[in-house]
N, C-alpha and C positions, 0 to 999 in steps of 0.2 A: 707453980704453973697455974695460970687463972686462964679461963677462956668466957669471953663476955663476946657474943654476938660476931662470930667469926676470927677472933682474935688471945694470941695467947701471948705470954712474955714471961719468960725463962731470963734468970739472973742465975749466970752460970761463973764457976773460977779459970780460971787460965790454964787449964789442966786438959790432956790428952783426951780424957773420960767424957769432956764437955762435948764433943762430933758426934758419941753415942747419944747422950742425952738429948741432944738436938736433931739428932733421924729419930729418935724414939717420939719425942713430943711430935715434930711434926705428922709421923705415920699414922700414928693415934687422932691428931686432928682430921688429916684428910680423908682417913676411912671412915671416920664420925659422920663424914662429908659427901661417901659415897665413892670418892675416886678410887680408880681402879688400881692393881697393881703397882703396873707399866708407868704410867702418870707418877705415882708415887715415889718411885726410884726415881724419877728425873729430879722431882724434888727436891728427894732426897740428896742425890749427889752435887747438886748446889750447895744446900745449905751445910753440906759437908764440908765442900771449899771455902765458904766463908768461915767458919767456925774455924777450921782449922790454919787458914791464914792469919785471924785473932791471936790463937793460941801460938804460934811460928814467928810471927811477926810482928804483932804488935804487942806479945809479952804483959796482957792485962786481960782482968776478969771483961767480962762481956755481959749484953742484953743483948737478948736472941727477941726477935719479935715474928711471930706466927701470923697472919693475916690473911681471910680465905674468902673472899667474894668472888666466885668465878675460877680467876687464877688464884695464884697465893705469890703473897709479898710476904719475900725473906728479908728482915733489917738483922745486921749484926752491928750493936755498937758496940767499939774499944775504947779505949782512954789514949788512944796516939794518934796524936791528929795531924802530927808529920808524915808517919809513914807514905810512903807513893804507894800507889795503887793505881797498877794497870797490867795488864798482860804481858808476859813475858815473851823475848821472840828465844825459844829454847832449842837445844839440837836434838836429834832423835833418840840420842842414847844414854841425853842427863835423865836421872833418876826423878828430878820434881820441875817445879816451877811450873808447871801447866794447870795450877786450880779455877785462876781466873780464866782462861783460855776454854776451861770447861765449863763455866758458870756461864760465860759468854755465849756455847753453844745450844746449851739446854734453856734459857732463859730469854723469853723474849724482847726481855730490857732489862738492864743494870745501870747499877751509877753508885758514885760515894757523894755524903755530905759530910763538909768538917761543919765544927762544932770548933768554941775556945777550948773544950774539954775532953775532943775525941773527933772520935769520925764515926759515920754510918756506911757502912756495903752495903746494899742492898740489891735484890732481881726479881722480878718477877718470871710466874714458871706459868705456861698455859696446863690446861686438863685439855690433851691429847682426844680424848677419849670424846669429848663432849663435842671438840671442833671436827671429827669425823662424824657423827652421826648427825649435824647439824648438816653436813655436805651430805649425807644419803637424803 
């Protein structure tokens, strides 16, 4: 983990343990940062669904990128640069497929980029916290 001027990048395996590692770096960055809790979980639970979509889906080690100006920009690159990627329409009582659908919520923008050698997820998440006391 390196952090240079608001930015970290985590080279994680394709393994389960990688969603930990990736709440852990980012919580660490944005308390470093001053964000609150509340803000931090929302975060958190993006980069949770990305990660774990990596790990589920596109079955390859990963680059998690941390990026904190304000909001924070989550990139997760894989090495599949076919996989689709977009929201599932799920029923109330499947067990998964709704990470994007959560990322979608918590995240004031998303998107992918392919690459010949992968794709990137990415979202950005606001600090909550900061766009209400700017409204007081």
């Amino acid at each position: 983990m390196r952090d240079e001027a608001g930015e970290v990048t985590l080279h994680l395996p394709c393994d389960t343990r990688s969603v930990r590692a990736s709440r852990r770096a980012l919580e660490l960055v944005l308390r470093a940062r001053g964000w609150c809790d509340a803000d931090i979980q929302w975060a958190q639970l993006a980069v949770t669904e990305l990660v774990a979509n990596a790990v589920v889906h596109a079955h390859s080690d990963m680059t998690v990128r941390i990026h904190v100006d304000g909001r924070v920009l989550l990139e997760v690159t894989d090495r599949d640069a076919q996989a689709h990627v977009a929201p599932l329409d799920v029923d109330s009582d499947q067990r998964g497929g709704r990470g994007l659908q959560l990322v979608e919520r918590v995240s004031c923008r998303w998107g992918v980029a392919r690459g010949t050698e992968g794709k990137t997820v990415w979202c950005e998440v606001e600090r909550h916290e900061a766009a209400i006391a700017d409204a007081g």
